[in-house]
PyMOL Python script that loads the backbone (N, CA, C, O; Angstrom):
from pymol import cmd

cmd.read_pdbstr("""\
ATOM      1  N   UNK A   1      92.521 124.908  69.272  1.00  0.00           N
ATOM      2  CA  UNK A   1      92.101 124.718  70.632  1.00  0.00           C
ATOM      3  C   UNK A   1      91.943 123.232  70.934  1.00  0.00           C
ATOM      4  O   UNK A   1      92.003 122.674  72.029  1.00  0.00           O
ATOM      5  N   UNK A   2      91.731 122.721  69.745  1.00  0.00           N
ATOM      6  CA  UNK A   2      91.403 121.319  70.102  1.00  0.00           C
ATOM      7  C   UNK A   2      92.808 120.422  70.642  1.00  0.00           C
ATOM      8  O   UNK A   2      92.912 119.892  71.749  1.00  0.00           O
ATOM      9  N   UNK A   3      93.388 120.416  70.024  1.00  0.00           N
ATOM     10  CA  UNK A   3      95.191 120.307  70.429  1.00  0.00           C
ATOM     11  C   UNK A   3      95.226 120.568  71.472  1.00  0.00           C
ATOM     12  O   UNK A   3      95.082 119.661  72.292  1.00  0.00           O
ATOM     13  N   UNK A   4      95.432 121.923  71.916  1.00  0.00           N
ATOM     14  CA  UNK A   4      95.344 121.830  73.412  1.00  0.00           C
ATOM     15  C   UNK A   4      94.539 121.192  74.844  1.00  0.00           C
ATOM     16  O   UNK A   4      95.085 120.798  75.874  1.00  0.00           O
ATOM     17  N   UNK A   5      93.340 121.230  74.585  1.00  0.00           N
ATOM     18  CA  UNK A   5      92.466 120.588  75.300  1.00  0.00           C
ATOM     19  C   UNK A   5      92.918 119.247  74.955  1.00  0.00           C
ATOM     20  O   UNK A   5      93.313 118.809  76.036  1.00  0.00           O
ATOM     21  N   UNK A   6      93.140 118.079  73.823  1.00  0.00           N
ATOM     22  CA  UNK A   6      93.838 116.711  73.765  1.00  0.00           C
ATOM     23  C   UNK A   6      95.211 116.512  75.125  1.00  0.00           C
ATOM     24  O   UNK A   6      95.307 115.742  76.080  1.00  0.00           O
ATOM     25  N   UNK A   7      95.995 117.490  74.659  1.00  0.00           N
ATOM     26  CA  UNK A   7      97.396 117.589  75.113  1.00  0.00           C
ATOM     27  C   UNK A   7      97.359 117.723  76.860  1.00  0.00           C
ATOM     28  O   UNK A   7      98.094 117.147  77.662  1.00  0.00           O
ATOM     29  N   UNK A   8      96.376 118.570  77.099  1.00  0.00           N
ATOM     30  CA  UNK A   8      96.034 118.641  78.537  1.00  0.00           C
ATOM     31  C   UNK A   8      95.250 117.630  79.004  1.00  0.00           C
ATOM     32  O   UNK A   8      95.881 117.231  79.983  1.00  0.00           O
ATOM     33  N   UNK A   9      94.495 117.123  78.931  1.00  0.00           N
ATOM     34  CA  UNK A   9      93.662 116.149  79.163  1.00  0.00           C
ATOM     35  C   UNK A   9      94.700 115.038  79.115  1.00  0.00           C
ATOM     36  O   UNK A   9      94.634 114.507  80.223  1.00  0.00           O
ATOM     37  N   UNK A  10      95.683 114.382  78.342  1.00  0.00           N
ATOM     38  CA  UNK A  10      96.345 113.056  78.489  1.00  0.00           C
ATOM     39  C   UNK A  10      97.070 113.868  79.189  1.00  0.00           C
ATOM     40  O   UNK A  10      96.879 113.443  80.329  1.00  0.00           O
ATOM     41  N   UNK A  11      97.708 114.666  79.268  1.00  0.00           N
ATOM     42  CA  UNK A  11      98.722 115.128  80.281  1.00  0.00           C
ATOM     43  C   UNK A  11      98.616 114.716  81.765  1.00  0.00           C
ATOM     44  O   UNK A  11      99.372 114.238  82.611  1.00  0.00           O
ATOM     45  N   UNK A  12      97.032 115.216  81.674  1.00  0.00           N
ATOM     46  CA  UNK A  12      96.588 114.944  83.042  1.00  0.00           C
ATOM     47  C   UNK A  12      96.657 113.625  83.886  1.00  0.00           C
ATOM     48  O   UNK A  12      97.132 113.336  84.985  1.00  0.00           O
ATOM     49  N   UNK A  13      95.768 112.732  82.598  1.00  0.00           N
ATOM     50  CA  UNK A  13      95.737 111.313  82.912  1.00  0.00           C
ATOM     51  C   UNK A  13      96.793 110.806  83.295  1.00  0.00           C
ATOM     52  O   UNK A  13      96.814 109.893  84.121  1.00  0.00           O
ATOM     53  N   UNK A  14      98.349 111.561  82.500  1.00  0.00           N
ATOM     54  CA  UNK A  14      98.999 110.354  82.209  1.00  0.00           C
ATOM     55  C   UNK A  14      99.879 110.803  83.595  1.00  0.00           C
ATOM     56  O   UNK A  14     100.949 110.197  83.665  1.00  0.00           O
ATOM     57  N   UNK A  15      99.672 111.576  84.501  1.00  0.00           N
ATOM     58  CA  UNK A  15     100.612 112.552  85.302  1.00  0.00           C
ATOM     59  C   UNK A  15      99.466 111.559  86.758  1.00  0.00           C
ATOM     60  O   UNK A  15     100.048 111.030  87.705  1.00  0.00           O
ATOM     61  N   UNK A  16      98.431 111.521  86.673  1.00  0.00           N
ATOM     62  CA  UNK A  16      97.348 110.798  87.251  1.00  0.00           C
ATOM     63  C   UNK A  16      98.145 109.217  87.867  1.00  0.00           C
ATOM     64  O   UNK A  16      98.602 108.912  88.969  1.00  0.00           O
ATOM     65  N   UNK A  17      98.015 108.374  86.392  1.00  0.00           N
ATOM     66  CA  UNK A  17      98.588 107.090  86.069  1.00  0.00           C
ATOM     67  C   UNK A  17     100.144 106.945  86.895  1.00  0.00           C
ATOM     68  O   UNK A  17     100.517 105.912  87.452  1.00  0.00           O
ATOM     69  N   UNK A  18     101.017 108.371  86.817  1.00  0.00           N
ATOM     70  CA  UNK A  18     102.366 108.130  87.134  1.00  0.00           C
ATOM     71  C   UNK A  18     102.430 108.116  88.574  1.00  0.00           C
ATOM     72  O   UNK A  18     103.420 107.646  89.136  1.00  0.00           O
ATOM     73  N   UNK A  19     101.069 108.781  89.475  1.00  0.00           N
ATOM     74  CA  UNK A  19     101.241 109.023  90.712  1.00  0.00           C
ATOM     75  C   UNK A  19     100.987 107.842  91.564  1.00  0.00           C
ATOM     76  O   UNK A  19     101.683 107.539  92.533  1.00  0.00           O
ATOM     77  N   UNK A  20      99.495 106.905  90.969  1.00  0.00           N
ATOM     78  CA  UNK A  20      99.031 105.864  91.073  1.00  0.00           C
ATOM     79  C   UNK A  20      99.754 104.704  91.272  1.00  0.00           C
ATOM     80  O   UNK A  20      99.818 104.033  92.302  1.00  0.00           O
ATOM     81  N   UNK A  21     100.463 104.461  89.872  1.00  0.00           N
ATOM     82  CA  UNK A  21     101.535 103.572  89.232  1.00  0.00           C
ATOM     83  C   UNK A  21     102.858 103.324  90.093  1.00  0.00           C
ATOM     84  O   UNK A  21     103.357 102.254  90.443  1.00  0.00           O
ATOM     85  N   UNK A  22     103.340 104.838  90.366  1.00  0.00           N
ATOM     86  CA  UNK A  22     104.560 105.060  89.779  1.00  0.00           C
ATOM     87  C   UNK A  22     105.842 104.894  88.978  1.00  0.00           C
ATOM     88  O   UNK A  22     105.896 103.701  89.275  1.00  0.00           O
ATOM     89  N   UNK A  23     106.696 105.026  88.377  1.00  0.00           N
ATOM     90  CA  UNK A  23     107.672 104.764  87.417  1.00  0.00           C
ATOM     91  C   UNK A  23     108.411 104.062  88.036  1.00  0.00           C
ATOM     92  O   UNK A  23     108.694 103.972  89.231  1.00  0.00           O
ATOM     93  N   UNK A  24     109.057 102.999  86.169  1.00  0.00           N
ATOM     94  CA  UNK A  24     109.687 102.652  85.994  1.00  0.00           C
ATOM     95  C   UNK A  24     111.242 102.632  85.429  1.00  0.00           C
ATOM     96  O   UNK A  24     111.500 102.455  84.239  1.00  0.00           O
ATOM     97  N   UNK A  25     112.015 102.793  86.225  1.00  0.00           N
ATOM     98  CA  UNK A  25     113.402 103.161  85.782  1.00  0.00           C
ATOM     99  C   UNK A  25     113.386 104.643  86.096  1.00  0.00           C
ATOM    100  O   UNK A  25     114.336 105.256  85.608  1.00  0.00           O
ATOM    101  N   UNK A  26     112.492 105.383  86.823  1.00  0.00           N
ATOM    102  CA  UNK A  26     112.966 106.892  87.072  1.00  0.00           C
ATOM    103  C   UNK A  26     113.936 106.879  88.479  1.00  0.00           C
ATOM    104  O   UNK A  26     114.113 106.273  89.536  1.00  0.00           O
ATOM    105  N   UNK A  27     114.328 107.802  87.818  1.00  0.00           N
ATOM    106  CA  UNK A  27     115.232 108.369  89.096  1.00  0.00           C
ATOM    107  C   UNK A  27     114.148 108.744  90.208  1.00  0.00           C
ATOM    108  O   UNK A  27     113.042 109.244  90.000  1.00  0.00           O
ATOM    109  N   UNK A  28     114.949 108.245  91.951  1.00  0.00           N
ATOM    110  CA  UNK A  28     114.271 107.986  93.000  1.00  0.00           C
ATOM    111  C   UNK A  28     113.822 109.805  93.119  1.00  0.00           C
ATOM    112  O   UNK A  28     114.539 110.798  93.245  1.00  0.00           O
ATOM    113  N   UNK A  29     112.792 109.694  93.044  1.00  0.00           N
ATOM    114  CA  UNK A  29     111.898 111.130  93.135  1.00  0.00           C
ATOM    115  C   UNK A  29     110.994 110.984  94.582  1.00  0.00           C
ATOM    116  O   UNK A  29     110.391 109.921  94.736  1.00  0.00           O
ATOM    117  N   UNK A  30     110.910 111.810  95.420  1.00  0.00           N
ATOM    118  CA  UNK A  30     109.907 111.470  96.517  1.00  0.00           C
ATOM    119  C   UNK A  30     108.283 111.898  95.966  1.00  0.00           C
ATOM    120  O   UNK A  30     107.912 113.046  95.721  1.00  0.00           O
ATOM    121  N   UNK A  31     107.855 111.250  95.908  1.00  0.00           N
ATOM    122  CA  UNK A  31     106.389 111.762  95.308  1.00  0.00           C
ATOM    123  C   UNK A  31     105.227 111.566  96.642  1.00  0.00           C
ATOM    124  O   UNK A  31     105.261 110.677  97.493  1.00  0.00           O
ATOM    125  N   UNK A  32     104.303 112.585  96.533  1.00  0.00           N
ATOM    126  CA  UNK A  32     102.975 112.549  97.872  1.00  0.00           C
ATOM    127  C   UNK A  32     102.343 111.740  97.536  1.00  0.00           C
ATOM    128  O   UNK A  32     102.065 111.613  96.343  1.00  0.00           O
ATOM    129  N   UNK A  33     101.777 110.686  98.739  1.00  0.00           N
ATOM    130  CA  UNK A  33     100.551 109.595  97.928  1.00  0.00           C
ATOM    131  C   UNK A  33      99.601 110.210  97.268  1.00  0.00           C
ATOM    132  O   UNK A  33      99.284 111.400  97.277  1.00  0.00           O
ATOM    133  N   UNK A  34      99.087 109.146  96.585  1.00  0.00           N
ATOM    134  CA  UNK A  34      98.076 109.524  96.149  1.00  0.00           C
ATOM    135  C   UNK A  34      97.185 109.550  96.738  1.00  0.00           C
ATOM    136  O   UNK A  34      96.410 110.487  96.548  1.00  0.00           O
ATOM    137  N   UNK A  35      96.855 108.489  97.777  1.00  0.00           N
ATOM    138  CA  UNK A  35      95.913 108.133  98.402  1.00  0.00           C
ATOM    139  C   UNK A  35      96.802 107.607  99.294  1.00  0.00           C
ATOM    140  O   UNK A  35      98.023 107.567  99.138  1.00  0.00           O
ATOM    141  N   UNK A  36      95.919 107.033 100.627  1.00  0.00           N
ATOM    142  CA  UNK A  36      96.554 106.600 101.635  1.00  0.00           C
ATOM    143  C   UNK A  36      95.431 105.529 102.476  1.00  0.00           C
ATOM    144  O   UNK A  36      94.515 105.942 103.188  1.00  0.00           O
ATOM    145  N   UNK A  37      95.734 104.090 102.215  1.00  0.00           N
ATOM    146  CA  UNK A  37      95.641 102.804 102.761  1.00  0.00           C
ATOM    147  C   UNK A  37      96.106 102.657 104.340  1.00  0.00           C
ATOM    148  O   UNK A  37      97.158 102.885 104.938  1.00  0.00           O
ATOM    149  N   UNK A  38      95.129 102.289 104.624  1.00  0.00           N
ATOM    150  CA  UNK A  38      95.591 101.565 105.692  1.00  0.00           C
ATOM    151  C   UNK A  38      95.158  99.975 105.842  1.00  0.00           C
ATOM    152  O   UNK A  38      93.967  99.663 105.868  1.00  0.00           O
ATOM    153  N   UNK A  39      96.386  98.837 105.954  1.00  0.00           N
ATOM    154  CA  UNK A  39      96.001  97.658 106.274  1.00  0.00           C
ATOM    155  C   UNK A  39      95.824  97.025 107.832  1.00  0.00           C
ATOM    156  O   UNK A  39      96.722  96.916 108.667  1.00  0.00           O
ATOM    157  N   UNK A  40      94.766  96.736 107.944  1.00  0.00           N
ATOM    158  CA  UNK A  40      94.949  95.998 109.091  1.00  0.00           C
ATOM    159  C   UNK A  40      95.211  94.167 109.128  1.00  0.00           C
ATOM    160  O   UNK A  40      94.434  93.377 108.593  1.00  0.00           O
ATOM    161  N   UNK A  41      96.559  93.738 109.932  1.00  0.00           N
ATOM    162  CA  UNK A  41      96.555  92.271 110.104  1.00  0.00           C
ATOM    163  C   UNK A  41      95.909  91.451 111.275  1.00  0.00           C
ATOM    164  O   UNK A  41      96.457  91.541 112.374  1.00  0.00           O
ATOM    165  N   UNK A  42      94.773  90.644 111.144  1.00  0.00           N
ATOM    166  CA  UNK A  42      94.399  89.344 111.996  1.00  0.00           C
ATOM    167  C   UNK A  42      94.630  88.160 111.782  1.00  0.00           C
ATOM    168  O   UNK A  42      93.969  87.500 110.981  1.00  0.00           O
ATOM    169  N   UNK A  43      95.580  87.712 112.444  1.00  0.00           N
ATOM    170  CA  UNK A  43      95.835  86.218 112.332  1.00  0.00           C
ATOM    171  C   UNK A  43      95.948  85.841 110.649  1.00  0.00           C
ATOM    172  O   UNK A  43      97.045  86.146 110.181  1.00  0.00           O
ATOM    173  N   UNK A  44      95.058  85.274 109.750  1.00  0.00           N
ATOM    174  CA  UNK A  44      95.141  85.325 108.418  1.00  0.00           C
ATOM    175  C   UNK A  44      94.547  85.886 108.059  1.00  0.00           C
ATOM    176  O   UNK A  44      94.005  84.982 107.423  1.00  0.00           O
ATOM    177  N   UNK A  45      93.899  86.866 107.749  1.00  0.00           N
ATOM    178  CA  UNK A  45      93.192  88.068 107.231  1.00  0.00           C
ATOM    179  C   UNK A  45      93.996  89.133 107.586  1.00  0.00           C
ATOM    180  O   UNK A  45      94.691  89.347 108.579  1.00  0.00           O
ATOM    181  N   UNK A  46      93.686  89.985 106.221  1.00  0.00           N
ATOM    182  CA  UNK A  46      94.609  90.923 106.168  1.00  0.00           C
ATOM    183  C   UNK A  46      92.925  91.836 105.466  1.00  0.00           C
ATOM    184  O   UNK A  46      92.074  91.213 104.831  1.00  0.00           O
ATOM    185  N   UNK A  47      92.826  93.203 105.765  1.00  0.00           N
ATOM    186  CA  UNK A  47      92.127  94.060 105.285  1.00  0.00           C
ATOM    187  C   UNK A  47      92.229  95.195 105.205  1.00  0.00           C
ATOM    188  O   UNK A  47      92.287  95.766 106.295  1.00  0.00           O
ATOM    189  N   UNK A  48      92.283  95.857 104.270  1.00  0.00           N
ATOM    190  CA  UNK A  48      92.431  97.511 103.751  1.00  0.00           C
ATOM    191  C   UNK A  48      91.219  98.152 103.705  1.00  0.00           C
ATOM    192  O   UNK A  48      90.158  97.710 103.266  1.00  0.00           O
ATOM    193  N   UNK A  49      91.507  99.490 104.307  1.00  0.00           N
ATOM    194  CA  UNK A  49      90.841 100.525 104.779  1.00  0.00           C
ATOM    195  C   UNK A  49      91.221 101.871 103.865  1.00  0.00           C
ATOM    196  O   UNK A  49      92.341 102.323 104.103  1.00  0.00           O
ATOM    197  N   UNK A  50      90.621 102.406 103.089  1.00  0.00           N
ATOM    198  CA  UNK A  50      89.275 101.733 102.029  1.00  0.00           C
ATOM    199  C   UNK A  50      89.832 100.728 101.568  1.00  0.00           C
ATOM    200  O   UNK A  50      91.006 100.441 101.335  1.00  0.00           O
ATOM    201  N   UNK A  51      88.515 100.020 101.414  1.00  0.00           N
ATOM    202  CA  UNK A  51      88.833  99.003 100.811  1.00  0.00           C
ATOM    203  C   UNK A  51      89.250  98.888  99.053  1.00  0.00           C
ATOM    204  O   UNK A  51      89.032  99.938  98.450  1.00  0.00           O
ATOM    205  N   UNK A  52      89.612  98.152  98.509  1.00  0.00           N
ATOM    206  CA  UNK A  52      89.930  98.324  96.683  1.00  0.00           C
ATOM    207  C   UNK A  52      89.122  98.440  96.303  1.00  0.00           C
ATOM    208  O   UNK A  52      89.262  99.352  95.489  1.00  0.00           O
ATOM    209  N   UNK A  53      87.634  97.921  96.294  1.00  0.00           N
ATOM    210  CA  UNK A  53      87.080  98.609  95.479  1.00  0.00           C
ATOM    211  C   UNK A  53      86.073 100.418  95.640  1.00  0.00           C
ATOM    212  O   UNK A  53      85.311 100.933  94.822  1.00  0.00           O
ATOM    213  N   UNK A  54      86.498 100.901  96.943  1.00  0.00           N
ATOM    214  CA  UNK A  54      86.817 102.244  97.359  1.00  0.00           C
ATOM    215  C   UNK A  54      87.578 103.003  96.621  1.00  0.00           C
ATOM    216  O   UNK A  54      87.227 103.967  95.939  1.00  0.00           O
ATOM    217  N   UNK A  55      88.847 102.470  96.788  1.00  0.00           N
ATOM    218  CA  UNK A  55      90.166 103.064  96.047  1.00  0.00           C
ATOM    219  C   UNK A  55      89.715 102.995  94.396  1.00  0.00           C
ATOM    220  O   UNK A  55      89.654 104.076  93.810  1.00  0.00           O
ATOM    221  N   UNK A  56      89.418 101.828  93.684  1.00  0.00           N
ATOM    222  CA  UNK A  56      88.986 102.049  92.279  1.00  0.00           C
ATOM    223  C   UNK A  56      88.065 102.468  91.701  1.00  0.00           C
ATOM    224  O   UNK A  56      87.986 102.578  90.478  1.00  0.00           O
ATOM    225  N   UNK A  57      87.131 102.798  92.607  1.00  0.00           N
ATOM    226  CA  UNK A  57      85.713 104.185  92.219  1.00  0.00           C
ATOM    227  C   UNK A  57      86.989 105.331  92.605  1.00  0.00           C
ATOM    228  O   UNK A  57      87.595 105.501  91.547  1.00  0.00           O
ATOM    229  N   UNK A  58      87.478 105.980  93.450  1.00  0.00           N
ATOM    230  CA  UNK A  58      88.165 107.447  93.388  1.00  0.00           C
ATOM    231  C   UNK A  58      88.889 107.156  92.638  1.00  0.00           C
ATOM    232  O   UNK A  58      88.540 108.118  91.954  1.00  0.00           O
ATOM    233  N   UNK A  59      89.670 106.690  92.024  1.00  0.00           N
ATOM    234  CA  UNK A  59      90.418 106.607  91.102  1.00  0.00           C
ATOM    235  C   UNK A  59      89.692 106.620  89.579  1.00  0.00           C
ATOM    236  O   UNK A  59      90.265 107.417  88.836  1.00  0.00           O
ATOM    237  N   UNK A  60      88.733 106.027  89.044  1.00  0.00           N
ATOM    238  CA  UNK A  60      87.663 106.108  87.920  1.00  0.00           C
ATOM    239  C   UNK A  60      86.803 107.382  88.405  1.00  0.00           C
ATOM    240  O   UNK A  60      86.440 108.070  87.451  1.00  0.00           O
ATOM    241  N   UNK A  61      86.355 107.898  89.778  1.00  0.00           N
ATOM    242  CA  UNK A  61      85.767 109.241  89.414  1.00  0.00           C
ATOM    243  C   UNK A  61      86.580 110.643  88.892  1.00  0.00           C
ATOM    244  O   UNK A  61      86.216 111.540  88.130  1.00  0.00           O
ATOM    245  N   UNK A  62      87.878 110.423  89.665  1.00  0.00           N
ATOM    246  CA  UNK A  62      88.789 111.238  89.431  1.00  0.00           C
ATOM    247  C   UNK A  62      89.009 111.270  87.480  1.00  0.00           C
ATOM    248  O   UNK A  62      88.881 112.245  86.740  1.00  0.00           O
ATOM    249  N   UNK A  63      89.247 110.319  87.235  1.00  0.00           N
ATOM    250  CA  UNK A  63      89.763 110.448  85.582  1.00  0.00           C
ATOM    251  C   UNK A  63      88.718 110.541  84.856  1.00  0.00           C
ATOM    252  O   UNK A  63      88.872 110.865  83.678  1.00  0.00           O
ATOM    253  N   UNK A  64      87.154 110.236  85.461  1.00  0.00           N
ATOM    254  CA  UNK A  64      86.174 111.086  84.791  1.00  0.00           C
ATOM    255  C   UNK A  64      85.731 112.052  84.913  1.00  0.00           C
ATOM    256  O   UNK A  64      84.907 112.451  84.090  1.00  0.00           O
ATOM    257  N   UNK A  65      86.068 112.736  85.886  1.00  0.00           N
ATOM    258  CA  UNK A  65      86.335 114.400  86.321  1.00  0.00           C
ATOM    259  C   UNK A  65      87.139 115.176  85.010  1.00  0.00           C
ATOM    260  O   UNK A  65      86.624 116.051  84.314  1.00  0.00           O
ATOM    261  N   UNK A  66      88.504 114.643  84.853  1.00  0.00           N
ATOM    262  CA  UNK A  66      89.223 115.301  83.902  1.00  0.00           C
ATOM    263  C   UNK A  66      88.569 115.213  82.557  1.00  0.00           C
ATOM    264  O   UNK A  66      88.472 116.205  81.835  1.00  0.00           O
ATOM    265  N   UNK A  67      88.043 113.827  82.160  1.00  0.00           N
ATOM    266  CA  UNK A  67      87.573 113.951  80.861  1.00  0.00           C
ATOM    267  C   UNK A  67      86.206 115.041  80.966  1.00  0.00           C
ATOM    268  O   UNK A  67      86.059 115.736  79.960  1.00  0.00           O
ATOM    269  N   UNK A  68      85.215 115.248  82.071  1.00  0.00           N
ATOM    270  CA  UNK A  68      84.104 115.776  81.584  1.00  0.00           C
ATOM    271  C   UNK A  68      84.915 117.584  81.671  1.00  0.00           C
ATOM    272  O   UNK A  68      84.476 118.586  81.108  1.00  0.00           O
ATOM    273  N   UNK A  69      85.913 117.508  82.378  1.00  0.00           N
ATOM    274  CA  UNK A  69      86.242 119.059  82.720  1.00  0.00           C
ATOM    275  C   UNK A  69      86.419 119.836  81.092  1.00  0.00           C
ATOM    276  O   UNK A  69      86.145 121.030  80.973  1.00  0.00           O
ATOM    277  N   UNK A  70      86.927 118.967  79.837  1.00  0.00           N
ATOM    278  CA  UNK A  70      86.407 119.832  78.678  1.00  0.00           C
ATOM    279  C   UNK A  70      84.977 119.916  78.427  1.00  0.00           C
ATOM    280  O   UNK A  70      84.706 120.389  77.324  1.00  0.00           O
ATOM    281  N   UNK A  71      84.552 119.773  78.742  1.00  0.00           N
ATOM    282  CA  UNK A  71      83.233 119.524  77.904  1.00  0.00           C
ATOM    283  C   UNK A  71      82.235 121.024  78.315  1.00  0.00           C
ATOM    284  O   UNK A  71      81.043 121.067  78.012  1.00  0.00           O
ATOM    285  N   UNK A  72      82.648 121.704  78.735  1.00  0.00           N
ATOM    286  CA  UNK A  72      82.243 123.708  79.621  1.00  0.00           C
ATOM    287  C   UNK A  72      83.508 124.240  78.797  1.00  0.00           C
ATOM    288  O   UNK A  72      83.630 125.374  79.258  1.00  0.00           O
ATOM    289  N   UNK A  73      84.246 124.122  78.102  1.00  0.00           N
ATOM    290  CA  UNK A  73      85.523 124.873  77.929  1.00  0.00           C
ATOM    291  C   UNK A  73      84.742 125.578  76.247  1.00  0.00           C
ATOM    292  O   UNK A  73      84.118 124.923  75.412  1.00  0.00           O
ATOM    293  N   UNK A  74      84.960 126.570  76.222  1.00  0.00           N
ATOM    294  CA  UNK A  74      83.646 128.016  75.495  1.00  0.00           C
ATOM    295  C   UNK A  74      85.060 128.124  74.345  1.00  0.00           C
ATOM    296  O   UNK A  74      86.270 128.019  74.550  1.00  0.00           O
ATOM    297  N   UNK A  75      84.516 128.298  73.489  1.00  0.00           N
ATOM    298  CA  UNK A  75      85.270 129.011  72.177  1.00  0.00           C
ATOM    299  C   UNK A  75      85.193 130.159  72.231  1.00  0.00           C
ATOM    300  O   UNK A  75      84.210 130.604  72.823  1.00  0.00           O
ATOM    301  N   UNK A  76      86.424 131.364  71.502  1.00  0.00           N
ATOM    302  CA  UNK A  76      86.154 132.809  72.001  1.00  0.00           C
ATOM    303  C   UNK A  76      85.411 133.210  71.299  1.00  0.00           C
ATOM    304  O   UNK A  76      85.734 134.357  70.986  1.00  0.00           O
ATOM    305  N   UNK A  77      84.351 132.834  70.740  1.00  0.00           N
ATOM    306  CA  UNK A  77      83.296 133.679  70.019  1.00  0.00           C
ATOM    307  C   UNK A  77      82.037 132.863  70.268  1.00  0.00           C
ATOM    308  O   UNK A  77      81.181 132.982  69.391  1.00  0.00           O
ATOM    309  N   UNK A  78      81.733 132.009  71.348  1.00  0.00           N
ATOM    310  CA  UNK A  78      80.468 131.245  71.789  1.00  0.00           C
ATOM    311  C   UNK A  78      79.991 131.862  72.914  1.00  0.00           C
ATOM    312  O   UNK A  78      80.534 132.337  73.911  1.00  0.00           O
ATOM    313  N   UNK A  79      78.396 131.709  72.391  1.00  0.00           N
ATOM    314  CA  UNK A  79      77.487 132.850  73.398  1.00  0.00           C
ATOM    315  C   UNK A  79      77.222 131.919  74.309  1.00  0.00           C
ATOM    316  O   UNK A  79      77.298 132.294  75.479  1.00  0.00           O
ATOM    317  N   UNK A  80      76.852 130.509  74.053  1.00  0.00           N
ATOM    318  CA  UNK A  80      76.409 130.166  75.962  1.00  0.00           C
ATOM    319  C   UNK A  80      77.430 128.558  76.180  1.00  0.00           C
ATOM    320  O   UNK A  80      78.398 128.060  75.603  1.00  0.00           O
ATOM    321  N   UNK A  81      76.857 128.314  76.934  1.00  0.00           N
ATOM    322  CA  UNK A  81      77.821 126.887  77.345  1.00  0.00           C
ATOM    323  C   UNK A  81      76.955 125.734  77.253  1.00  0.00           C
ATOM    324  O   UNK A  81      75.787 125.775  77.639  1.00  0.00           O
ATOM    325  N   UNK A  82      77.642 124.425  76.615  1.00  0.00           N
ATOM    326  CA  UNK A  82      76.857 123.514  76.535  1.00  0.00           C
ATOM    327  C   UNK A  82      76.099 122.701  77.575  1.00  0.00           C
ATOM    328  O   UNK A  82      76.531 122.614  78.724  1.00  0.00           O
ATOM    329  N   UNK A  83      75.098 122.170  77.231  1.00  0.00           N
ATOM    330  CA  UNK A  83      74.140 121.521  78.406  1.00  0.00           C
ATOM    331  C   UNK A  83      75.002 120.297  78.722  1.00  0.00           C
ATOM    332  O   UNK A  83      75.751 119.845  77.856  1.00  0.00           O
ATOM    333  N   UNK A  84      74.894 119.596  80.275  1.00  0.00           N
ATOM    334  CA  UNK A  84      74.957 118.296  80.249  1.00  0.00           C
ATOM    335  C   UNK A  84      74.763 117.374  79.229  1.00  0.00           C
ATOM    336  O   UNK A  84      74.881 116.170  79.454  1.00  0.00           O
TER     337      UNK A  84
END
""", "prot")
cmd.dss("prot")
cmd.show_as("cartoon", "prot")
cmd.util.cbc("prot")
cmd.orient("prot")
């Protein structure tokens, strides 16, 4: 079980990372944002809506979502579920 829960968990991340990122050298794939920016331009200022460090808390809550999502996953012969 442990294998699996590893294998899913980077899967996740790394499927996470590719949406974020996106690839290098892949074939042109249309992919859904991940998120969606909006910039506004004034004269020399330029500002994004959320702002980055908006975007890099959902992005760090999200991938600590996946890591805590094992941590409830029950063995088939365990009577209760672990505490926080």
């Amino acid at each position: 079980m442990y294998q699996a829960l590893l294998h899913a968990t980077k899967y996740s991340l790394n499927s996470m990372k590719e949406r974020i990122c996106g690839r290098r050298n892949a074939p042109k794939m249309v992919l859904k944002p991940f998120f969606e920016v909006d910039v506004h331009l004034d004269g020399d200022t330029c500002q994004l809506k959320p702002t980055l460090e908006e975007v890099q808390s959902a992005i760090n809550r999200a991938a600590s979502h996946v890591l805590k999502s094992t941590k409830r996953v029950q063995n088939w012969n365990q009577k209760d579920v672990p505490e926080d």
